[in-house]
N, C-alpha and C positions, 0 to 999 in steps of 0.2 A: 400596601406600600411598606416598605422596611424600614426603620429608622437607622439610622447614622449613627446614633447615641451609643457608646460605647455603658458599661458600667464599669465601676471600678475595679470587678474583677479581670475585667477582660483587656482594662490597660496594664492591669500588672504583669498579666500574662504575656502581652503582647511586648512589655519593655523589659520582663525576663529574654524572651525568645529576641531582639531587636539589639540585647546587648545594655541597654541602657541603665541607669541607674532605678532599682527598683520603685524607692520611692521617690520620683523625681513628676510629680504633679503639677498639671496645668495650673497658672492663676483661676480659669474661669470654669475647674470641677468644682463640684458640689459636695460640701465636708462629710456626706450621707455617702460619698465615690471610696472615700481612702481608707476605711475598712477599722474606723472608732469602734467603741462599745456602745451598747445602745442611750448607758448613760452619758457618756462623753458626747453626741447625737446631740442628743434630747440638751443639753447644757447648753451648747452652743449656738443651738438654733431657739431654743429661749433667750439668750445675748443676741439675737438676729446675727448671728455671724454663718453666714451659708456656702462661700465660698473660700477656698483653699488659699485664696490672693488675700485675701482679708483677714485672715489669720497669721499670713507668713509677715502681716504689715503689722499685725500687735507684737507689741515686747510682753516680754515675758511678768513682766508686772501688771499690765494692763491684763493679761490672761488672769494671774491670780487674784485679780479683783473683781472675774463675775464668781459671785456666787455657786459652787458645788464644783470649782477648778482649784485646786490644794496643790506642795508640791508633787503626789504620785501621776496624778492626772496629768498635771503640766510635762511634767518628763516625759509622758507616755504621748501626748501631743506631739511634744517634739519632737520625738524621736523620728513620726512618722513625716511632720512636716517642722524640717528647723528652719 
């Protein structure tokens, strides 16, 4: 049986070709979907933050106060999800 499950590569492809805005991500993808580094990964998902909703819901202050998010990392977040 096939899954449904998109990955994040294959939404970006698909909202190039759809016209839509590139980075323009579901609440309910998985921040492992939107194409971080593996440290920026690995940071977030030790803050238990997993989902793309959950991130677009911290300020930016609340970002730089877990541990191994500075501002280069922050702007680089945002950029992908502001």
């Amino acid at each position: 049986m096939k899954s449904n499950h998109r990955s994040g590569a294959d939404k970006f492809v698909l909202r190039v070709l759809s016209g839509k805005k590139i980075f323009d991500f579901d609440d309910e993808d998985h921040v492992d979907e939107v194409g971080f580094s593996a440290a920026v990964e690995f940071i977030l998902h030790r803050a238990d933050i997993k989902t793309v909703g959950q991130l677009k819901r911290m300020s930016d202050s609340e970002l730089l106060q877990i541990p191994g998010i500075g501002p280069g990392r922050l702007k680089k977040i945002r950029k992908l999800i502001p």
